[in-house]
C-alpha positions as MATLAB code, in Angstrom:
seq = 'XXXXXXXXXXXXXXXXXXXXXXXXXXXXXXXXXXXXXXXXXXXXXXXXXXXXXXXXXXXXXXXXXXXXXXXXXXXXXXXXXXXXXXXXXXXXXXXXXXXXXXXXXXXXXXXXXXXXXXXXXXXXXXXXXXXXXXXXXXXXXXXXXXXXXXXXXXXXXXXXXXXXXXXXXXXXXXXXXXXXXXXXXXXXXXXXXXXXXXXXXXXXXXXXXXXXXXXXXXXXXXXXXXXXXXXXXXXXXXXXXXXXXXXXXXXXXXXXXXXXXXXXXXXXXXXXXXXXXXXXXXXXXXXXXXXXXXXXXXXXXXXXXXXXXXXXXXXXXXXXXXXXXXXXXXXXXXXXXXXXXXXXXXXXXXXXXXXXXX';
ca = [
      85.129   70.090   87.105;
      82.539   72.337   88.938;
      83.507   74.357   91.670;
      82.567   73.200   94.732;
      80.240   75.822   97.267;
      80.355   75.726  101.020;
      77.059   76.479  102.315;
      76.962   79.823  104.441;
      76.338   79.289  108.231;
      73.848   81.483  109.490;
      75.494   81.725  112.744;
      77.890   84.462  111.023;
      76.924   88.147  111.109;
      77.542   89.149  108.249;
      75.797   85.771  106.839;
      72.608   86.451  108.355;
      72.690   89.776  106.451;
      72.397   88.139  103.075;
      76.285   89.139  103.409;
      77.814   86.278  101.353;
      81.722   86.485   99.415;
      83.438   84.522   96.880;
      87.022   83.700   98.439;
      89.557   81.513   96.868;
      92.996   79.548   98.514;
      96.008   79.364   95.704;
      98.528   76.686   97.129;
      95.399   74.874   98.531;
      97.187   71.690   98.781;
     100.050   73.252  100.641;
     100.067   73.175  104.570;
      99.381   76.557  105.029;
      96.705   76.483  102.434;
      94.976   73.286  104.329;
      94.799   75.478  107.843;
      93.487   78.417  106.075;
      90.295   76.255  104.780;
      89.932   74.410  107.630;
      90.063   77.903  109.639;
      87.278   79.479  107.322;
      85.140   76.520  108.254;
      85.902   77.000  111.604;
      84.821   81.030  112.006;
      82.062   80.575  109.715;
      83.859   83.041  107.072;
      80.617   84.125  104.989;
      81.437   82.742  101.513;
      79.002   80.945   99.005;
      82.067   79.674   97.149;
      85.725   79.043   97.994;
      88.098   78.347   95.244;
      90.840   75.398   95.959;
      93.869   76.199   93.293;
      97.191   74.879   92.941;
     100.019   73.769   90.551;
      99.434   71.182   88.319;
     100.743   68.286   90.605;
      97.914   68.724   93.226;
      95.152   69.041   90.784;
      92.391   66.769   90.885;
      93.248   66.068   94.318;
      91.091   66.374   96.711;
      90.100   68.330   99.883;
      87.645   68.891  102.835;
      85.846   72.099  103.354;
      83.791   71.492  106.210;
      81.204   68.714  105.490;
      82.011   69.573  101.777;
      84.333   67.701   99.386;
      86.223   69.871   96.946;
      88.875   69.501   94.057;
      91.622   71.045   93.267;
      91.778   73.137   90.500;
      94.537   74.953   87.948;
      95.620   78.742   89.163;
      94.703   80.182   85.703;
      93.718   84.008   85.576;
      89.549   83.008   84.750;
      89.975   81.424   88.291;
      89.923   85.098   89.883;
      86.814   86.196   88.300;
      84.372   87.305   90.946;
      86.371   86.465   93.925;
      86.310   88.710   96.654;
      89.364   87.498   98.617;
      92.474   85.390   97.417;
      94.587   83.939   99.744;
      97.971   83.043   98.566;
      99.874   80.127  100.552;
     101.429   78.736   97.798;
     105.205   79.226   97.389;
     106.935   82.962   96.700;
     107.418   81.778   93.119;
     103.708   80.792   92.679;
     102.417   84.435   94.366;
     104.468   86.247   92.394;
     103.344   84.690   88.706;
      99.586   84.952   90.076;
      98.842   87.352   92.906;
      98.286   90.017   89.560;
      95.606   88.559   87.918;
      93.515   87.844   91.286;
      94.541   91.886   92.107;
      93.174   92.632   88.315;
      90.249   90.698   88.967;
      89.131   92.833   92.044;
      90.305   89.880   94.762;
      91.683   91.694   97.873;
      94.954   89.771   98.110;
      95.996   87.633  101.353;
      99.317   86.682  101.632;
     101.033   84.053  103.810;
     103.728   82.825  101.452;
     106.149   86.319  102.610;
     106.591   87.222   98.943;
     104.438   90.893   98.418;
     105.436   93.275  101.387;
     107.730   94.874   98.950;
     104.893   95.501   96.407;
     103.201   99.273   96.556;
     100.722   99.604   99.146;
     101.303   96.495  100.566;
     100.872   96.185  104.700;
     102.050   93.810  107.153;
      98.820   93.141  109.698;
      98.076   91.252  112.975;
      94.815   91.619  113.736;
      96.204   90.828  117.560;
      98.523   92.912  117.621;
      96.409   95.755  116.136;
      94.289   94.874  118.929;
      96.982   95.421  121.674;
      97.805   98.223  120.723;
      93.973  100.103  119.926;
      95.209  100.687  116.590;
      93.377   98.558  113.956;
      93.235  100.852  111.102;
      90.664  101.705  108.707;
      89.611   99.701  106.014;
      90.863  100.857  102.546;
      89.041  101.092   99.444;
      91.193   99.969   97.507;
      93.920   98.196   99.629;
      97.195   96.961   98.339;
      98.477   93.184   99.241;
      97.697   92.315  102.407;
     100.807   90.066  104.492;
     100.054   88.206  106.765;
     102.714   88.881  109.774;
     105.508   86.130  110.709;
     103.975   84.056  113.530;
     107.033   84.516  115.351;
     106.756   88.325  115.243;
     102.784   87.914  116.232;
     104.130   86.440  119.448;
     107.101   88.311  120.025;
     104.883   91.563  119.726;
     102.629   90.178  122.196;
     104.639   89.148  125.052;
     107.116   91.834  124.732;
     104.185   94.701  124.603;
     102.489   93.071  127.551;
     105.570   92.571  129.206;
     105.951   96.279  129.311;
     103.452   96.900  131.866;
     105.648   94.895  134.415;
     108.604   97.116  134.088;
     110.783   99.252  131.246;
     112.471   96.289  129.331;
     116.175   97.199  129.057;
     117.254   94.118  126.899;
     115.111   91.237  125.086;
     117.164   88.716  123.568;
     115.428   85.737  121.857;
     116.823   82.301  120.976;
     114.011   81.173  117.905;
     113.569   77.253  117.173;
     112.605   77.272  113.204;
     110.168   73.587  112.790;
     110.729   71.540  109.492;
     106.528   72.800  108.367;
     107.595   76.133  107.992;
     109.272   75.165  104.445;
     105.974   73.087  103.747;
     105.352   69.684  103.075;
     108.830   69.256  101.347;
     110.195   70.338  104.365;
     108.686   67.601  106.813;
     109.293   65.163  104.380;
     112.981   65.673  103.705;
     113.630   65.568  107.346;
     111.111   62.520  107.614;
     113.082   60.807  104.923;
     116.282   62.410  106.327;
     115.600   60.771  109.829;
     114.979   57.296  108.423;
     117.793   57.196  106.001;
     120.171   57.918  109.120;
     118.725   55.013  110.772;
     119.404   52.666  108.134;
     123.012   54.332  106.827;
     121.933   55.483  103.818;
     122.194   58.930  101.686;
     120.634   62.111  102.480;
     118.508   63.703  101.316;
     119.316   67.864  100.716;
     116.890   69.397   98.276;
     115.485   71.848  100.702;
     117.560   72.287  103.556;
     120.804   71.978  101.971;
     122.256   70.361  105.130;
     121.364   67.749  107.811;
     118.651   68.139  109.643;
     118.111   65.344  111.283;
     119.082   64.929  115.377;
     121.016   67.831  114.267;
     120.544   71.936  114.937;
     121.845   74.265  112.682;
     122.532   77.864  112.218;
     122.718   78.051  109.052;
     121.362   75.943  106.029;
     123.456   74.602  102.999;
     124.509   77.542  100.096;
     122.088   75.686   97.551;
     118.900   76.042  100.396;
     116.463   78.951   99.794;
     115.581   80.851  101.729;
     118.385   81.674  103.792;
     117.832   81.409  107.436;
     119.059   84.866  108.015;
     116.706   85.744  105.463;
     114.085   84.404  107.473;
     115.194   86.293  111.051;
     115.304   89.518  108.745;
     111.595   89.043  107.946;
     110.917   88.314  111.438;
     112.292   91.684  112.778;
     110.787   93.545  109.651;
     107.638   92.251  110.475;
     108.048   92.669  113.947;
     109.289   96.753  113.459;
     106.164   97.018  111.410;
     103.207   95.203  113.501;
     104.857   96.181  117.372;
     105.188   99.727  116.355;
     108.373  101.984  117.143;
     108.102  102.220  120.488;
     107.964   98.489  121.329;
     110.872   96.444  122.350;
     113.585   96.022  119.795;
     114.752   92.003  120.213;
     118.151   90.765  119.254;
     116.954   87.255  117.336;
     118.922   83.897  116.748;
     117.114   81.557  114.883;
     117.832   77.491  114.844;
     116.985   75.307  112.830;
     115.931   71.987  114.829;
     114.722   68.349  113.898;
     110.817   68.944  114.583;
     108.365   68.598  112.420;
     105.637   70.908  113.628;
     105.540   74.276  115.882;
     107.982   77.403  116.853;
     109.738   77.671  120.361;
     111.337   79.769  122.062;
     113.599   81.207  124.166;
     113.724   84.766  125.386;
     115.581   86.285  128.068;
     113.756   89.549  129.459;
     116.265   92.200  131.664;
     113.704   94.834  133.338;
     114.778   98.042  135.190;
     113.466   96.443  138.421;
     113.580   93.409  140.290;
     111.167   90.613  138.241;
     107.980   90.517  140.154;
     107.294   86.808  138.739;
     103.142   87.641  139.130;
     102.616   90.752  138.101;
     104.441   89.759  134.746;
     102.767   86.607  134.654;
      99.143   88.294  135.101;
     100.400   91.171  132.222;
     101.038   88.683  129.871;
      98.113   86.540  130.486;
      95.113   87.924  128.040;
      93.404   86.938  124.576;
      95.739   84.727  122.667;
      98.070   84.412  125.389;
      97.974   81.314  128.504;
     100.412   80.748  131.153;
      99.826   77.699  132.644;
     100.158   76.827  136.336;
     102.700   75.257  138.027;
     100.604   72.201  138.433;
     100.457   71.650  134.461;
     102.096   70.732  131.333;
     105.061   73.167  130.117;
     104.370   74.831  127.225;
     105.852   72.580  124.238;
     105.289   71.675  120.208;
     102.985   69.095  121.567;
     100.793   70.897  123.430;
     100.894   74.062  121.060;
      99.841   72.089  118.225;
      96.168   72.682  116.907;
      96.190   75.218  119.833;
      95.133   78.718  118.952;
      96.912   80.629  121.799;
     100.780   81.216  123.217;
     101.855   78.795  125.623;
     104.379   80.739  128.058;
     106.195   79.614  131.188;
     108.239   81.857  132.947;
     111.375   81.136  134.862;
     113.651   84.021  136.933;
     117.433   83.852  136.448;
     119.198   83.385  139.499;
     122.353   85.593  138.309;
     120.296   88.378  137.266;
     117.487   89.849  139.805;
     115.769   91.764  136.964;
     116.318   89.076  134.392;
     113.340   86.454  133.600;
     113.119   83.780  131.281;
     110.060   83.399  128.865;
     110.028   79.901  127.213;
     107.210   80.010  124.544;
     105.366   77.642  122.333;
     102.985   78.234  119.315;
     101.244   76.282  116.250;
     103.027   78.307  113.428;
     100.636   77.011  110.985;
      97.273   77.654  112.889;
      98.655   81.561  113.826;
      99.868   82.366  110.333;
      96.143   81.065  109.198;
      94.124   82.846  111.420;
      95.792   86.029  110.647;
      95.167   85.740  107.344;
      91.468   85.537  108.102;
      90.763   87.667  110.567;
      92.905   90.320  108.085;
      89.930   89.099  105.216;
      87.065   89.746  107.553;
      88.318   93.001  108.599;
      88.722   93.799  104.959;
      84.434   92.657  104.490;
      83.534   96.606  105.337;
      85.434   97.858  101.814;
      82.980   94.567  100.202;
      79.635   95.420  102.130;
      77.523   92.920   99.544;
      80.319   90.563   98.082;
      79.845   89.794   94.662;
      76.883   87.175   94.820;
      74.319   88.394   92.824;
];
């Protein structure tokens, strides 16, 4: 089967420069690997050709690329030839057995599946948070794995550094709420099939959770589940340490696992060293990628998150605590962990000035 190529929209920079890149998505078929192609549509990401690869189960299926129709192909090392950027959102297991070639290739390596920040020279980014904090740093020539930061520690390191300018913040505490899509597809379907068995008093169904899930929350997930949930809050705070800098905030995290499908909320309780002025903290945390709505809309929820690219925070003050404040948060996990990757790719164009296109 012939690759498929996405034609180039002019609109792009870097595109109108004759500027065009070879990119391809390993675990194409997965969620993650979906909202990564859909988001290179969506910013115009200069490539001639992107490369949909995956396991042997999802190939030959097929999958949108903007007005384009694309199959599914076999990771195999030929695959990596030429590319400029690979983005990994397959599984760990998958990254690990592949992410070598595309690096031996010459791909610059993207990775959303939380498997490489061990690796040498491998850096966990947020193009936000860089942002932030006027500290984006300088492409490398020849840059190890790039990981693309835990949504959850994206947004902590946003409200809690913006927070900052409405008062010292003597104690952050953070109650997480983990959704089914951040274990995939398998995920949402065993607690889709969990869900309907209960209804109908049958078996369930424990392959990836290990546990009930279903109109149940949990703090921790069967012995036989991988990962761990306290894994998981140990990558958040890594990746939080690593993105928010040392001088930011340090959270105490509990994360839940709860029956929904789609989304992270949250919880996080905010003591200041002054009284809570409700609008100055409310026009601090208000900014790029960050919306507080008013009091006459919608609280920020899974369902209005969803497809959304910005936080959703509401804040509340605690009436036992006069320099306490409640943030309750919302955010598309899938859409965040996406656009990091790509923004991390096109900040990694000025090591690839031409691409590979000849």
């Amino acid at each position: 089967m012939n690759d498929s190529v996405k034609s180039p929209s002019a609109s792009h920079p870097l595109a109108a420069r004759g500027n065009l890149y070879r990119a391809a998505i390993v675990g194409a078929a997965s969620l993650k690997g979906k909202e990564v192609a859909e988001m290179l549509n969506e910013r115009n990401f200069p490539a001639a050709d992107i490369r949909l690869l995956d396991d042997d189960e999802a190939m030959g299926q097929l999958e949108a690329m903007g007005d384009e129709i694309s199959f599914i192909q076999r990771v195999r090392a030929d695959q990596f030839e030429n590319v400029d950027f690979a983005f990994f959102a397959s599984d760990p297991e998958s990254t690990r057995k592949n992410w070598k070639d595309a690096r031996d290739a010459g791909a610059a390596i993207i990775d959303l599946s939380a498997s490489l920040e061990n690796e040498p020279g491998a850096s966990v980014r947020s193009l936000w948070v860089e942002r932030e904090r006027g500290q984006i740093p300088a492409p490398e020539l020849q840059p190890g794995p790039c990981v693309s930061a835990h949504p959850v520690a994206i947004t902590l390191a946003l409200l809690l550094l913006r927070a900052k300018r409405a008062g010292a913040i003597r104690r952050a505490v953070t109650t997480i709420f983990e959704p089914a899509s951040e274990h995939g597809q398998p995920g949402m379907d065993e607690l889709h099939q969990q869900t309907v068995n209960l209804l109908s008093f049958q078996s369930l169904p424990k392959d990836v959770f290990d546990v009930q899930v279903a109109f149940n929350m949990v703090a921790r997930y069967g012995q036989k589940s991988q990962p761990a949930l306290d894994s998981i809050e140990g990558r958040i705070l890594r990746h939080y340490q690593k993105i928010a800098g040392a001088e930011a905030p340090q959270p105490s995290l509990l994360l839940l696992q709860v029956p929904v499908f789609h989304g992270y909320a949250m919880a996080a309780f905010l003591e200041l060293d002054r009284p809570v002025d409700v609008q100055a903290l409310s026009q601090a945390l208000t900014g790029d990628h960050v919306t507080v709505p008013g009091p006459d809309e919608d609280s920020p929820s899974n369902v209005s998150s969803a497809g959304q690219p910005d936080i959703q925070v509401s804040l509340k003050l605690d009436p036992a605590q006069p320099n306490g404040i409640w943030l309750w948060a919302a955010a598309d996990n899938l859409r965040i962990s996406a656009l990091t990757a790509v923004e991390c790719a096109e900040n990694m164009m000025a090591t690839r000035p031409t691409g590979k296109i000849q």
